[in-house]
C-alpha angles and dihedrals in degrees: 000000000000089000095035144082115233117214099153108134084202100053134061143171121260114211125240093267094042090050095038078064098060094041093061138098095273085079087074092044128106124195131170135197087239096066091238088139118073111206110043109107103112088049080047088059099045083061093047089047099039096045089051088047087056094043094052091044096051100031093248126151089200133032141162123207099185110086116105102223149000085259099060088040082068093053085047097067100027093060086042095053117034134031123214122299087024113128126235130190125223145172096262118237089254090069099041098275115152110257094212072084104043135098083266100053136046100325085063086054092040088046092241115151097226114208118188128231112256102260134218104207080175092072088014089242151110112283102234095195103050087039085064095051090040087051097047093050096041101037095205107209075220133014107202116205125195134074145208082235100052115158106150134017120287122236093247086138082049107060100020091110100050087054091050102050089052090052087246107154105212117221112198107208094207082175096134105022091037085113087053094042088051090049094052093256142133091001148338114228107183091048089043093059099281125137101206139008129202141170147150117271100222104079142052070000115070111218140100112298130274144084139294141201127205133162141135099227139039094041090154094055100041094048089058094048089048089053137051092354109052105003119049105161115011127207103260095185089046084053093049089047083048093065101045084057089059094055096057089039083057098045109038100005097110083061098053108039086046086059094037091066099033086057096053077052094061096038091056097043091056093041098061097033076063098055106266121137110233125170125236092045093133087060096038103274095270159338094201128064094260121096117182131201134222112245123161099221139356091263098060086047090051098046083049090046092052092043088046091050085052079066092045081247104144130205146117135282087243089067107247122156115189135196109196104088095053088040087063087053094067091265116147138152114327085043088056080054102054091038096056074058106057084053101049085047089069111030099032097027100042087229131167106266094204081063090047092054083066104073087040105063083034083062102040083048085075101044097055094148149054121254132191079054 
């Protein structure tokens, strides 16, 4: 990626302290709740520190550090939370909705109907409104917000109460925006109404990756469904590199979320000013580090995403464009310009993309290390 830039949503840099952790000998190390291994005190530790550390940077009264992925984070409080037959509701995979949590994911293995939020396509979020009426018919035993195509807050404050009086527990999957949440950023859901909030760690975060758990409530039952159900052994030098993240997100994590999302701003803004068609314009394109843009099938999104890696531009076939790597690297503003730009020169200009590369790798030249670090 040293001659690349990086526009995944989903990725991010960790930076050398971060990465000397999980380099280091803990990779080799086992530990168990039970206490069958002698010798782990000190790994024992990293969790207990680690786990307080989350909890002080996200305004949690529980979290778990152990689970492996976003993914499994999911399964964590699915299994916690619900028992077979019971319904969730979700933001369905048209509308950017992750499909781990979909009919055709976990909830199809764990028996869970799953129902999806009423969706705007007009704003690209949740219709609140509808969402309430939807709630209050269905009665979900647990309404997940939270999306792999997130632009602008969801109305978690909004429809809290219509999930509580149906004795819905609401999950929050910060997965993508968990780096602006911990920087005070885009919103705050358990402040907003939400039970738990999870999330990976890899990216808006920038940490090693892996999955989370917080929440202020239902300790007893997450923690059974962490251990022995979903998390055996859990990785004890991800969890070390983990809290070394949460060092820097405390330290210096206001800075950067504020320029993450002013960058996806500026990106936006010069994309479009280029040309290019983005959704969310009419509300300003985004307040997340996610842009999208308009295309009218996967194909078209595929044929972009292969002309763009002829660049070294990297990004999905969604299509997602993300500014929180480049963000890490010291870009701001005037760099989101130029590379809207960039963009705009090969899929709205038909340009070569071998003469394109050019000005990429001249850009990335000037960006060699990793700030907010």
């Amino acid at each position: 990626m040293e001659t690349c830039l990086n526009l995944l949503p989903s990725e991010n840099i960790s930076s050398p302290a971060v990465r000397q952790m999980l380099s280091s000998d803990l990779s080799n190390r086992y530990t168990s709740p039970e206490r069958f291994y002698m010798g782990t005190r000190y790994i024992d530790q990293i969790q207990i520190e680690t786990e307080n550390l989350a909890k002080e940077v996200f305004g949690a009264k529980y979290a778990d550090v152990r689970p492996i992925s976003g993914h499994s984070a999911d399964m964590i409080v699915l299994t916690a939370l619900a028992n077979r037959g019971d319904k969730i509701m979700v933001v369905g995979k048209a509308y950017g909705g992750y499909p781990g949590i979909s009919q055709d994911g976990y909830p199809r293995i764990y028996g869970l109907q799953v129902h999806e939020f009423p969706f705007d396509k007009r704003i690209f979020n949740i219709d609140a409104g509808q969402a309430a009426t939807a709630i209050e018919r269905e009665r979900p035993r647990i309404v997940v917000f939270g999306a792999s195509l997130i632009l602008f807050p969801h109305p978690v404050r909004a429809l809290a109460s219509a999930c509580h009086q149906v004795g819905a527990d609401i999950v929050y999957d910060g997965s993508h925006v968990l780096g602006l949440i911990a920087g005070g950023q885009f919103q705050d859901p358990l402040r907003e109404g939400a039970d738990v909030l999870i999330g990976s760690t890899h990216k808006s975060f920038f940490g090693p990756q892996g999955g989370i758990v917080l929440s202020n409530d239902h300790e007893e039952q997450l923690q059974t469904a962490v251990h022995p159900a979903i998390v055996d052994n859990a990785h004890w030098n991800r969890i070390a590199a983990l809290y070394v993240a949460l060092h820097e997100i405390k330290k210096f994590g206001k800075r950067y979320a504020e320029q993450v999302v002013s960058n996806g701003k500026a990106l936006a803004k010069a994309l479009d000013e280029h040309g290019v068609r983005l959704i969310g314009k009419d509300r300003g394109f985004t307040e997340s580090h996610q842009v999208i843009v308009d295309v009218s099938s996967q194909e078209e999104g595929m044929r972009l995403a292969r002309m763009l890696e002829e660049a070294n531009i990297i990004i999905d076939i969604g299509i997602r464009i993300g500014s929180s790597e480049e963000t890490r690297r010291g870009m701001r503003e005037p760099q989101m310009n130029e590379i809207g730009e960039l963009i705009a020169r090969v899929w709205i200009g038909n340009e070569d993309p071998k003469k394109v590369r050019k000005g990429v790798l001249r850009l990335r030249r000037d960006f060699p290390s990793i700030q907010y670090a």
